[in-house]
BALOKE-562332 format. One record per atom (N, C-alpha, C): x, y, z; residue in one letter. Coordinates in steps of 0.02 Angstrom, whole numbers, plus 50000, padded with zeros to 5 digits. Atoms other than C-alpha are relative to their C-alpha. Example, Ala and Ser with C-alpha at 12.3 -4.5 7.8 and 13.67 -1.06 7.14 Angstrom:
<node px="50045" py="49941" pz="50000" code="a"/>
<node px="50615" py="49775" pz="50390" code="a"/>
<node px="50045" py="50060" pz="50000" code="a"/>
<node px="49958" py="49941" pz="49997" code="s"/>
<node px="50684" py="49947" pz="50357" code="s"/>
<node px="49961" py="50055" pz="50037" code="s"/>
END
This chain:
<node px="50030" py="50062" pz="50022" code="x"/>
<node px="54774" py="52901" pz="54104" code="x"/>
<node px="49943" py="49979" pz="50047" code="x"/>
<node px="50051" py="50010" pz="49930" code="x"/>
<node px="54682" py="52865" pz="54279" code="x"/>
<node px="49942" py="50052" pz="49990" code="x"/>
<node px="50063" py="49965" pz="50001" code="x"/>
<node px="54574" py="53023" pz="54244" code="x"/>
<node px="49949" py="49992" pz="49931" code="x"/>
<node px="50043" py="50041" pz="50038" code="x"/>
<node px="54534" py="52971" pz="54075" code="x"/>
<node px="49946" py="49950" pz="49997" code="x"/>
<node px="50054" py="50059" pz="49974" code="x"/>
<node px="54454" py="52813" pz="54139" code="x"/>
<node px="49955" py="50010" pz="50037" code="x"/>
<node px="50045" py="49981" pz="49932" code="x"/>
<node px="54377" py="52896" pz="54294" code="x"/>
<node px="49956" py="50060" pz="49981" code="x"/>
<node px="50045" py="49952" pz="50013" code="x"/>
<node px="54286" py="53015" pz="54179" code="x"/>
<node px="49958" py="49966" pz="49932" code="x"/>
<node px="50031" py="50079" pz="50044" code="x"/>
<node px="54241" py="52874" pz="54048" code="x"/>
<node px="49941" py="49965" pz="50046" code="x"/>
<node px="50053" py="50031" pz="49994" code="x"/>
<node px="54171" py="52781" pz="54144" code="x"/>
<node px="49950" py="50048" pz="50075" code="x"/>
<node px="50067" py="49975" pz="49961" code="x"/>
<node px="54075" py="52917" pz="54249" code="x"/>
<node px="49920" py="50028" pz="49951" code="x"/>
<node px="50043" py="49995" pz="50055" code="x"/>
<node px="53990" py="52944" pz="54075" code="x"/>
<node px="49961" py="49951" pz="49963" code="x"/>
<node px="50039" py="50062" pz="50029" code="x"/>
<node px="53950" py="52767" pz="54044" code="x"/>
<node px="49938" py="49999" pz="50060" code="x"/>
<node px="50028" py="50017" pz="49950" code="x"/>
<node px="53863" py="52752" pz="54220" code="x"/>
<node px="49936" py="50029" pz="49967" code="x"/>
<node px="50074" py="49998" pz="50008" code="x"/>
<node px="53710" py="52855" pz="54184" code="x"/>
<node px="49969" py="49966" pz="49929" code="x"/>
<node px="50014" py="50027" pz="50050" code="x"/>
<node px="53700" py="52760" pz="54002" code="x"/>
<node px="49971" py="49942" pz="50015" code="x"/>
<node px="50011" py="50087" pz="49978" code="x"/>
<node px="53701" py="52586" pz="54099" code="x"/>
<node px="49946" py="50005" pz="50013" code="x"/>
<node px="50051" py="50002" pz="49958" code="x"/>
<node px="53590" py="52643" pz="54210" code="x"/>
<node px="49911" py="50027" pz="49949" code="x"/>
<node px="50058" py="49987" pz="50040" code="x"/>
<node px="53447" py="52710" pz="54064" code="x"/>
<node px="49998" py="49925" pz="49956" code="x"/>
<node px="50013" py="50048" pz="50055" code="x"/>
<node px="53490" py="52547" pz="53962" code="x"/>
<node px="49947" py="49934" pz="50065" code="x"/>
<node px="50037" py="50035" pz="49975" code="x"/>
<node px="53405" py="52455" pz="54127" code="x"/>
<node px="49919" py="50004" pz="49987" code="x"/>
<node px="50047" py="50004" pz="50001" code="x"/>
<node px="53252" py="52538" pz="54107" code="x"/>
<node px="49941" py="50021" pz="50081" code="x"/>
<node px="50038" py="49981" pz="49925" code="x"/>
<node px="53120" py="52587" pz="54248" code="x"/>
<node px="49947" py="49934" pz="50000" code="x"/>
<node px="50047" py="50049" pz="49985" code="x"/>
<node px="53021" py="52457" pz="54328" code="x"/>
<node px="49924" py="50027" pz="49990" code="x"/>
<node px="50055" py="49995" pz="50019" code="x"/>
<node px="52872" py="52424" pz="54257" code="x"/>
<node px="49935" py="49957" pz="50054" code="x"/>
<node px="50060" py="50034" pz="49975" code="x"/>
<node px="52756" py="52346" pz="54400" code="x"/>
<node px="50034" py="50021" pz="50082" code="x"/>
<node px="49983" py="49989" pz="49929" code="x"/>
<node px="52770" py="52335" pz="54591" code="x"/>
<node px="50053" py="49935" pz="50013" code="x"/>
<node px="49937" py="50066" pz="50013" code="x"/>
<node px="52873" py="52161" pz="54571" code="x"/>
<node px="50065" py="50005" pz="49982" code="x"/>
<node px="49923" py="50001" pz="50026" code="x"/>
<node px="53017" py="52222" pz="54462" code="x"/>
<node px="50041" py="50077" pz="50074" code="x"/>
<node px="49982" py="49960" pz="49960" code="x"/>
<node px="53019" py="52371" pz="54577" code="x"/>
<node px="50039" py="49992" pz="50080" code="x"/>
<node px="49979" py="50020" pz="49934" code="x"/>
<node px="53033" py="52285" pz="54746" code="x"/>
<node px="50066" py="49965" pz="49994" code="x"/>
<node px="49892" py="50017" pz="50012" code="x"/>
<node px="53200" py="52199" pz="54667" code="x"/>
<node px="50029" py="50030" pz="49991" code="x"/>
<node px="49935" py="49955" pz="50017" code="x"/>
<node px="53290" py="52333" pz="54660" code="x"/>
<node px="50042" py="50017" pz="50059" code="x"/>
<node px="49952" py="50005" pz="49927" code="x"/>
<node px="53443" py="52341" pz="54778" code="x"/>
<node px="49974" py="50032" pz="50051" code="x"/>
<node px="50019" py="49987" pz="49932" code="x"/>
<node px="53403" py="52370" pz="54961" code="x"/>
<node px="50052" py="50060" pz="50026" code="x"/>
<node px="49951" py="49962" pz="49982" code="x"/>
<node px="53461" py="52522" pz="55027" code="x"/>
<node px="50038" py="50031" pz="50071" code="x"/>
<node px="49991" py="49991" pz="49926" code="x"/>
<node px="53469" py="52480" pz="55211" code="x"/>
<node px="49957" py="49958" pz="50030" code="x"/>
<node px="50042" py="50053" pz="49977" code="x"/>
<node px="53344" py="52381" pz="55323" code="x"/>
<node px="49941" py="50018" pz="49986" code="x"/>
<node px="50065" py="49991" pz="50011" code="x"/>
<node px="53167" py="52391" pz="55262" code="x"/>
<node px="49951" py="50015" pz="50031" code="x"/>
<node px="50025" py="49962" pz="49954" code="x"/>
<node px="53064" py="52504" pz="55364" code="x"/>
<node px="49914" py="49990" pz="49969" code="x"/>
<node px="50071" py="49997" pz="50024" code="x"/>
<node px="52891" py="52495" pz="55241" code="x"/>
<node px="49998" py="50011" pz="49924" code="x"/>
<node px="49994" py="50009" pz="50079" code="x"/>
<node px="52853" py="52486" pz="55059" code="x"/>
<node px="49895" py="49999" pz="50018" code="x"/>
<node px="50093" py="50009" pz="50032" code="x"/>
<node px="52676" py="52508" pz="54949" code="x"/>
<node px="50009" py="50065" pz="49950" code="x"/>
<node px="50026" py="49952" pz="50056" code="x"/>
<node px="52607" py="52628" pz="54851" code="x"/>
<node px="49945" py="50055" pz="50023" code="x"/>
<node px="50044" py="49941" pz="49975" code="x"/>
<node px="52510" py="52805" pz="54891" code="x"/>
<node px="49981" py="50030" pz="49955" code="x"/>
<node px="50013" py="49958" pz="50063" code="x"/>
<node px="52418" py="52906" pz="54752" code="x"/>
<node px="50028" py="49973" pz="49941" code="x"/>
<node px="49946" py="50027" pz="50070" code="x"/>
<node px="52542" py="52910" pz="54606" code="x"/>
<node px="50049" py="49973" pz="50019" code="x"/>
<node px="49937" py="50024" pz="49974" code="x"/>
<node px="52692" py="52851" pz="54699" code="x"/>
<node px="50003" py="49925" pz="50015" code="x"/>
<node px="49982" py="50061" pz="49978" code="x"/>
<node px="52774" py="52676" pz="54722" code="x"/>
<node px="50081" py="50033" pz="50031" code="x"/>
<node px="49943" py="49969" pz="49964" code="x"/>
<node px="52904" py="52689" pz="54871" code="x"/>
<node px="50013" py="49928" pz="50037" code="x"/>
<node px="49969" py="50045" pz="49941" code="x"/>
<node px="53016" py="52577" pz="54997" code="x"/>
<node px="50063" py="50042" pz="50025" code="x"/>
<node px="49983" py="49945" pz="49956" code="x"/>
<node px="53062" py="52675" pz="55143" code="x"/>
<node px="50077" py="49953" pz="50050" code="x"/>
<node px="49962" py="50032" pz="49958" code="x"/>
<node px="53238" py="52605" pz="55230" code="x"/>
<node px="50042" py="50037" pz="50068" code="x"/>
<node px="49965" py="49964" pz="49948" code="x"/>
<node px="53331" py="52619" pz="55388" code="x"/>
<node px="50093" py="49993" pz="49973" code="x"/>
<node px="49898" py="50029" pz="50028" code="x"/>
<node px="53532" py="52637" pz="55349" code="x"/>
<node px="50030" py="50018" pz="50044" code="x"/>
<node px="49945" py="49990" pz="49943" code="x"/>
<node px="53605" py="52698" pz="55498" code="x"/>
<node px="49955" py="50016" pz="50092" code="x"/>
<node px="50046" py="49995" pz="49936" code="x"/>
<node px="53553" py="52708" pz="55691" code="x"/>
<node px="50072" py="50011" pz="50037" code="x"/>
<node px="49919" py="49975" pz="49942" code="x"/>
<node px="53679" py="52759" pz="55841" code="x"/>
<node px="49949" py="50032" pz="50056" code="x"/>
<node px="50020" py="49963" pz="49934" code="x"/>
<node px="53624" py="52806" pz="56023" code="x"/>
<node px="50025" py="50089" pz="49981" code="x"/>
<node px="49997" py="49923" pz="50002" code="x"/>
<node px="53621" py="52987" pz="56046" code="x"/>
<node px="50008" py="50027" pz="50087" code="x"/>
<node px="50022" py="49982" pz="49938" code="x"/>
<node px="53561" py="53003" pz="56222" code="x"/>
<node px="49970" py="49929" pz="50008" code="x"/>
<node px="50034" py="50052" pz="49992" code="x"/>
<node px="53530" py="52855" pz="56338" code="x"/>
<node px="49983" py="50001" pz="50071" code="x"/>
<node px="50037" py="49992" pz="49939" code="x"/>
<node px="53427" py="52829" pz="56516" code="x"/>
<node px="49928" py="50010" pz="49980" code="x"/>
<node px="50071" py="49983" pz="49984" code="x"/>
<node px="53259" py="52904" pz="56562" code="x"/>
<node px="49994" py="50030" pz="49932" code="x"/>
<node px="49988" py="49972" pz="50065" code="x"/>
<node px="53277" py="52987" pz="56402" code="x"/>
<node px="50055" py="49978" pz="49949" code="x"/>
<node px="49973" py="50034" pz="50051" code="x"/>
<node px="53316" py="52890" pz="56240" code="x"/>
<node px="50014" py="50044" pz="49954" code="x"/>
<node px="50017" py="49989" pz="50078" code="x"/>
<node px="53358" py="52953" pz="56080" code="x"/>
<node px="50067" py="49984" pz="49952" code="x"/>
<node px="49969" py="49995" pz="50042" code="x"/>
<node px="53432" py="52895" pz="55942" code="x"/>
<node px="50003" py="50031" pz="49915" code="x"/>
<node px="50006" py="49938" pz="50070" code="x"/>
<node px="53493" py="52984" pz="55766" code="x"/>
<node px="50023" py="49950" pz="49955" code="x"/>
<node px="49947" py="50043" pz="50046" code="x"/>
<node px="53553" py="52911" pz="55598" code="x"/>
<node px="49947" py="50054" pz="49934" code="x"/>
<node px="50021" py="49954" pz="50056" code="x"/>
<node px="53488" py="52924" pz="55416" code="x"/>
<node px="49940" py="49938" pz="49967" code="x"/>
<node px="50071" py="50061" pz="50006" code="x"/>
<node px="53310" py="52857" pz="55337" code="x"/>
<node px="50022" py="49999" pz="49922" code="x"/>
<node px="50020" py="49987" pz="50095" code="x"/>
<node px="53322" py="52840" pz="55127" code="x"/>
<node px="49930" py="49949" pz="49961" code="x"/>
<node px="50077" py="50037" pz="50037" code="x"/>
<node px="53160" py="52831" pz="55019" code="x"/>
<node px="50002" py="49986" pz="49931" code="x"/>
<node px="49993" py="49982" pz="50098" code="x"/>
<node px="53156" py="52762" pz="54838" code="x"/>
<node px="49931" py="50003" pz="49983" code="x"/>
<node px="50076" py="49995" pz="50043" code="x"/>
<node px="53014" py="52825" pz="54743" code="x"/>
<node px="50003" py="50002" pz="49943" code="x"/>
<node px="50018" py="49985" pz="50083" code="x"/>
<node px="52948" py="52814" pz="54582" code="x"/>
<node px="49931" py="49993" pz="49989" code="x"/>
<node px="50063" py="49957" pz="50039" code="x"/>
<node px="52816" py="52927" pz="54484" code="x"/>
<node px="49974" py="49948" pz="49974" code="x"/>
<node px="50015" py="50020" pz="50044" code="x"/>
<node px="52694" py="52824" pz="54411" code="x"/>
<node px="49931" py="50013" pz="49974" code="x"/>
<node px="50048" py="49965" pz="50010" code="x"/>
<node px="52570" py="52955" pz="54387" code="x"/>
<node px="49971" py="49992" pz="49908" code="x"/>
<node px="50019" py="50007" pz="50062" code="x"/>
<node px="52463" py="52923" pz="54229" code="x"/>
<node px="50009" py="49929" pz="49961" code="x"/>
<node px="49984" py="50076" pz="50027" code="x"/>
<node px="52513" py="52740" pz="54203" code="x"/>
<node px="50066" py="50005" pz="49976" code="x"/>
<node px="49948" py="49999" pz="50005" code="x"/>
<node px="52681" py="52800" pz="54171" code="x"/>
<node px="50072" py="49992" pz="50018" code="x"/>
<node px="49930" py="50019" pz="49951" code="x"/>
<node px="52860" py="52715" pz="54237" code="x"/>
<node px="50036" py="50052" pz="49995" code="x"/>
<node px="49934" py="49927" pz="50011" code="x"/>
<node px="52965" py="52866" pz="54270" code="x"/>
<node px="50052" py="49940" pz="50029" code="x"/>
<node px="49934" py="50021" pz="49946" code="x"/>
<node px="53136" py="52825" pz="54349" code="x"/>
<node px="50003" py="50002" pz="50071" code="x"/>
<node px="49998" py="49988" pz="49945" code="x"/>
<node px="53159" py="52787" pz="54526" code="x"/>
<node px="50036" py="50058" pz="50029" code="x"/>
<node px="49957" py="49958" pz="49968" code="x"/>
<node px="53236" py="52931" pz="54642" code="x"/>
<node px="50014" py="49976" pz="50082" code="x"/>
<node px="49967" py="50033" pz="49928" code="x"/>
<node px="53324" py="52914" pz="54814" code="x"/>
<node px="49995" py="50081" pz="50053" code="x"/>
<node px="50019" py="49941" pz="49956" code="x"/>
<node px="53254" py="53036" pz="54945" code="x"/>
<node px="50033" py="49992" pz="50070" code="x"/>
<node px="49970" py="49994" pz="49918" code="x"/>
<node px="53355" py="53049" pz="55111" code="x"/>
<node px="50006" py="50057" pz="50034" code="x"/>
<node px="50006" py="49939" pz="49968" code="x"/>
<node px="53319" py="53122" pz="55261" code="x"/>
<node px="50041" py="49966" pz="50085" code="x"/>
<node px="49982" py="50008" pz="49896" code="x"/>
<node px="53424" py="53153" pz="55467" code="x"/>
<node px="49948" py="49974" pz="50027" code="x"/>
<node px="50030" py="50024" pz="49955" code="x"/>
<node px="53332" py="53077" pz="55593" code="x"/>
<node px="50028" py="50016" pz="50069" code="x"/>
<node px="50015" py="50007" pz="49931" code="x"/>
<node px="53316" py="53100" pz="55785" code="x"/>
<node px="49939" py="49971" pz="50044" code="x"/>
<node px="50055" py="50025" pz="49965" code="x"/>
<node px="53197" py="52985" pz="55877" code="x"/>
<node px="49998" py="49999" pz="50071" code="x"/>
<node px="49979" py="50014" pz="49914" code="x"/>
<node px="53161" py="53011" pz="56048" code="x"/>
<node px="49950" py="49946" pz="50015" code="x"/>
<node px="50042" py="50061" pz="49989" code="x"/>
<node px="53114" py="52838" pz="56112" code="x"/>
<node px="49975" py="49985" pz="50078" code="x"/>
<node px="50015" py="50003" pz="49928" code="x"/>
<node px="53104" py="52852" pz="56304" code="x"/>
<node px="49993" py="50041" pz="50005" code="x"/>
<node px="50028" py="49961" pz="49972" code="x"/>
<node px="53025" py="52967" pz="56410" code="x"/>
<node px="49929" py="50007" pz="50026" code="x"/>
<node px="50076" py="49990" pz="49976" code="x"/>
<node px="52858" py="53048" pz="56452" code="x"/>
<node px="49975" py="49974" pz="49939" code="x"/>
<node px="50032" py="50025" pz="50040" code="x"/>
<node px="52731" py="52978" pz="56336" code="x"/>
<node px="49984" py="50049" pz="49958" code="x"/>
<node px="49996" py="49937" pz="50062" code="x"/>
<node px="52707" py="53156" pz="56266" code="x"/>
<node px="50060" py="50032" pz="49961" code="x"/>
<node px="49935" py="49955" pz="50036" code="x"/>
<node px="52884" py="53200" pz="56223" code="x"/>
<node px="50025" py="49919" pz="49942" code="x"/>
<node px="49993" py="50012" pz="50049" code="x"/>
<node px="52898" py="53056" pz="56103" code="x"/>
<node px="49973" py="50004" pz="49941" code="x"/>
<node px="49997" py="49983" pz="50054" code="x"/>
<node px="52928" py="53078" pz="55936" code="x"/>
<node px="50055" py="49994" pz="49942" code="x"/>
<node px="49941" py="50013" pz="50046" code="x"/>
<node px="53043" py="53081" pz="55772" code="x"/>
<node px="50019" py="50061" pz="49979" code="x"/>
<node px="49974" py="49948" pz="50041" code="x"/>
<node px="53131" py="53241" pz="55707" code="x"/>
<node px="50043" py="49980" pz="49944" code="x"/>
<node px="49996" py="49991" pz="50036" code="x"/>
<node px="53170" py="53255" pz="55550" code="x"/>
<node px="50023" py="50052" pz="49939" code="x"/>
<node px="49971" py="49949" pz="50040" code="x"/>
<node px="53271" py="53338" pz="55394" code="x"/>
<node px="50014" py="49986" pz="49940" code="x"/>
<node px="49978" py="50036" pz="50064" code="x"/>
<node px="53295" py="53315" pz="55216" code="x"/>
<node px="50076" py="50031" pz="49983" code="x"/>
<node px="49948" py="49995" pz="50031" code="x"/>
<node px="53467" py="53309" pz="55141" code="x"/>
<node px="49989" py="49982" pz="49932" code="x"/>
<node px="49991" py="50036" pz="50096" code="x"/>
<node px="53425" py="53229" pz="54961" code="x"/>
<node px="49931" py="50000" pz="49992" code="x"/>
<node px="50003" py="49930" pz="50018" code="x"/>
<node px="53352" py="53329" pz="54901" code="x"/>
<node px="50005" py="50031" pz="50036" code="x"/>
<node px="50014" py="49942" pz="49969" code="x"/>
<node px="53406" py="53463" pz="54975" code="x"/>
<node px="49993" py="50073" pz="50012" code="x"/>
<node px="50057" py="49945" pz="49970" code="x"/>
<node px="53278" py="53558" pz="55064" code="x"/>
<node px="50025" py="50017" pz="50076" code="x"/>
<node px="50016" py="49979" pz="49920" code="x"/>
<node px="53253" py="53670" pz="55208" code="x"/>
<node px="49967" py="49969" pz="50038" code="x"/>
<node px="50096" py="50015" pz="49968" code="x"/>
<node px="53096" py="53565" pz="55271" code="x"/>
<node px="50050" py="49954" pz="50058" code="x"/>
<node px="49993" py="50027" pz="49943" code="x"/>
<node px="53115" py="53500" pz="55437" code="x"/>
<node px="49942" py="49984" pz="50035" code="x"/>
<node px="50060" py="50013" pz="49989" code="x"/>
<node px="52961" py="53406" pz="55513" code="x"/>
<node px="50015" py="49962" pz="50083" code="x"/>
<node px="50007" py="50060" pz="49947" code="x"/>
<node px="52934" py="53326" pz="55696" code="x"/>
<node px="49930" py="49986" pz="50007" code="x"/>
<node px="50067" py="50029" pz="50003" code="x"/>
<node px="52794" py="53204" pz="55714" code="x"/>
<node px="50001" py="49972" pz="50075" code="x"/>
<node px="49999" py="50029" pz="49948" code="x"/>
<node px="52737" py="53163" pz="55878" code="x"/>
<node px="49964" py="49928" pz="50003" code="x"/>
<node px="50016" py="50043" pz="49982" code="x"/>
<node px="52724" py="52995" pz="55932" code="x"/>
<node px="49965" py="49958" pz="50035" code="x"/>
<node px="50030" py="50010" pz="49966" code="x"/>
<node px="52590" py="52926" pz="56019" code="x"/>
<node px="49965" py="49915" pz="49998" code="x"/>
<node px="50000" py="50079" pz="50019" code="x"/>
<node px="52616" py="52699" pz="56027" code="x"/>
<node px="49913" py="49973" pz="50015" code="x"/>
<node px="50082" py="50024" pz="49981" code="x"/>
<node px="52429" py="52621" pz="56022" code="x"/>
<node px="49962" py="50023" pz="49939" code="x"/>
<node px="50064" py="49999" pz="50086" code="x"/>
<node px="52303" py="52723" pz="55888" code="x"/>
<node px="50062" py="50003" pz="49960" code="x"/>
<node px="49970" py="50002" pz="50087" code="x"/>
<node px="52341" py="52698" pz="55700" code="x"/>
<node px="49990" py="50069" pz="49998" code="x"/>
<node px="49972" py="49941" pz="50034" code="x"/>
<node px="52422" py="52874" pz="55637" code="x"/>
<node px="49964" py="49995" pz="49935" code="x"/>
<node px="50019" py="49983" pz="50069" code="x"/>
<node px="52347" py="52967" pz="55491" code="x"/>
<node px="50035" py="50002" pz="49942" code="x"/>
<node px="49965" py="50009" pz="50065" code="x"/>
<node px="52393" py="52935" pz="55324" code="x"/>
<node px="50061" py="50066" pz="49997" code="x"/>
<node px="49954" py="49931" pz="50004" code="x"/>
<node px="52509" py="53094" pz="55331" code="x"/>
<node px="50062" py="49981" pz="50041" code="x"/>
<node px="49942" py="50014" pz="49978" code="x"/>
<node px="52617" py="53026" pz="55459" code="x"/>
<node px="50030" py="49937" pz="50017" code="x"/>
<node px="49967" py="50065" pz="50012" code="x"/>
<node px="52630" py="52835" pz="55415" code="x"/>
<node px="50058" py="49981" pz="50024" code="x"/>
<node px="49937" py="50047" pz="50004" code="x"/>
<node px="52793" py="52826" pz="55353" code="x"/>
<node px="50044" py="50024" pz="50080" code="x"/>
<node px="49977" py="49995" pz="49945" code="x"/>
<node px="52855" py="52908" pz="55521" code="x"/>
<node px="50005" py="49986" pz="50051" code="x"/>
<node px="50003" py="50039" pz="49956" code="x"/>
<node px="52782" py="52823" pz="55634" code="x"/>
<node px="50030" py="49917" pz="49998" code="x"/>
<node px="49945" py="50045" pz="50034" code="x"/>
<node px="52857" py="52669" pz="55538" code="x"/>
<node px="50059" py="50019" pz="50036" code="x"/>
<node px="49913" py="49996" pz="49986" code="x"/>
<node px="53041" py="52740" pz="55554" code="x"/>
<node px="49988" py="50011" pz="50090" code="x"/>
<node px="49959" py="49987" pz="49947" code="x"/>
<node px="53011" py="52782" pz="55731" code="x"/>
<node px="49986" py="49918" pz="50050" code="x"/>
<node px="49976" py="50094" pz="49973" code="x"/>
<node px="52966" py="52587" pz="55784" code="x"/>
<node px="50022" py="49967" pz="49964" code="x"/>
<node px="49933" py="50050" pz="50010" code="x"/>
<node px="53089" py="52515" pz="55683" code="x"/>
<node px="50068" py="50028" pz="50037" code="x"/>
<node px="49940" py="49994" pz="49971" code="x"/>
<node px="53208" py="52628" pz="55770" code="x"/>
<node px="49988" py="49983" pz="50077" code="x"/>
<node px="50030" py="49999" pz="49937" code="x"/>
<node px="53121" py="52636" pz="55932" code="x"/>
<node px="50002" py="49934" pz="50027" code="x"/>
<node px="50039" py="50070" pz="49988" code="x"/>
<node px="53054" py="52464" pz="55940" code="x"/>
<node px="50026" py="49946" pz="49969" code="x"/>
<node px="50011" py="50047" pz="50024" code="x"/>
<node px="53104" py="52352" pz="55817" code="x"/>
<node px="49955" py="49979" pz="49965" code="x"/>
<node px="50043" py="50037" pz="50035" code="x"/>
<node px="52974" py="52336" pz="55736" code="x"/>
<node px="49986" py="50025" pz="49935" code="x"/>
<node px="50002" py="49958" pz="50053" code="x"/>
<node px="52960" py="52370" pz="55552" code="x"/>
<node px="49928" py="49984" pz="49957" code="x"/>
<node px="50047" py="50004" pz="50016" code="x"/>
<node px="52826" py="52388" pz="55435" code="x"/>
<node px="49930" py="49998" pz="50052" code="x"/>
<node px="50045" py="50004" pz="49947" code="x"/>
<node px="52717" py="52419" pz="55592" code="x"/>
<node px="49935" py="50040" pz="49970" code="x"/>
<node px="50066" py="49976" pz="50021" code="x"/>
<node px="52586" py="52524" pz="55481" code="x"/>
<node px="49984" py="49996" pz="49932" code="x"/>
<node px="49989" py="50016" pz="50079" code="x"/>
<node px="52574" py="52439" pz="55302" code="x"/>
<node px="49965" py="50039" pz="49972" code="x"/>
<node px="50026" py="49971" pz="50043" code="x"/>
<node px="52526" py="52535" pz="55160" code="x"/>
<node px="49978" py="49966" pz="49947" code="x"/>
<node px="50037" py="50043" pz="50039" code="x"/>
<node px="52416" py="52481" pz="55016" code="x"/>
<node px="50033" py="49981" pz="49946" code="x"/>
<node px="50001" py="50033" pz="50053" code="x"/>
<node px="52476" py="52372" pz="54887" code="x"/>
<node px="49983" py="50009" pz="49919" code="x"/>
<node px="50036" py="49988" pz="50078" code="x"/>
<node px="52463" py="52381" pz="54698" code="x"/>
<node px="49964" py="49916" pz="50001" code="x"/>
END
């Protein structure tokens, strides 16, 4: 009887979830549940995204900082004027926040989707980062620093 129900309603879920509909603007989009602390939001090319922090934990602490957890991104396609469905992209994290000024940085890994890709971006606090490594420099001063949305992206 219990699996009956627990396979019921794992068949209603994706029904519910198409009878919502995909957000149609950057407004209905930004209301959509939060999936951790808000690291940066906007829009790039075809994409509308909001990038969160959901977990943080020391790793290593002294002369050498670093902490690890997990970043998740929701995006949605809206290539061609078209609302696709949002997706939920999560990736590991390692930020090293203390040290020499050259050994910081964020390592990086995707789990959701998962991929092989593994990226470290080095960190360097003061110039504005190239569009390529925005959102990373983002996650690594909200983890680093505190400070979020430290490199806004453009707006619809």
């Amino acid at each position: 009887m219990i699996a009956r129900a627990l396979i019921a309603a794992a068949c209603m879920v994706p029904h519910a979830a198409s009878a919502q509909g995909s957000p149609r603007n950057a407004a209905e989009f930004d209301r959509l549940p939060t999936l951790g602390k808000l690291v940066e939001g906007g829009m790039e090319k075809d994409y509308r995204f909001r990038t969160y922090l959901v977990s943080k934990r020391p790793s290593a602490r002294g002369e050498v900082s670093i902490f690890i957890g997990e970043v998740h991104m929701r995006v949605q396609d809206i290539a061609g004027g078209v609302q696709r469905r949002p997706t939920i992209r999560k990736w590991r994290y390692a930020a090293r926040c203390a040290g020499p000024d050259n050994t910081l940085g964020v390592h990086t890994q995707s789990i959701a989707p998962p991929e092989k890709s593994e990226t470290y971006i080095s960190v360097s606090p003061g110039p504005e980062p190239a569009t390529a490594d925005r959102t990373w420099y983002n996650v690594w001063f909200a983890v680093c620093r505190g400070e979020f949305d430290k490199y806004p992206r453009n707006q619809e």
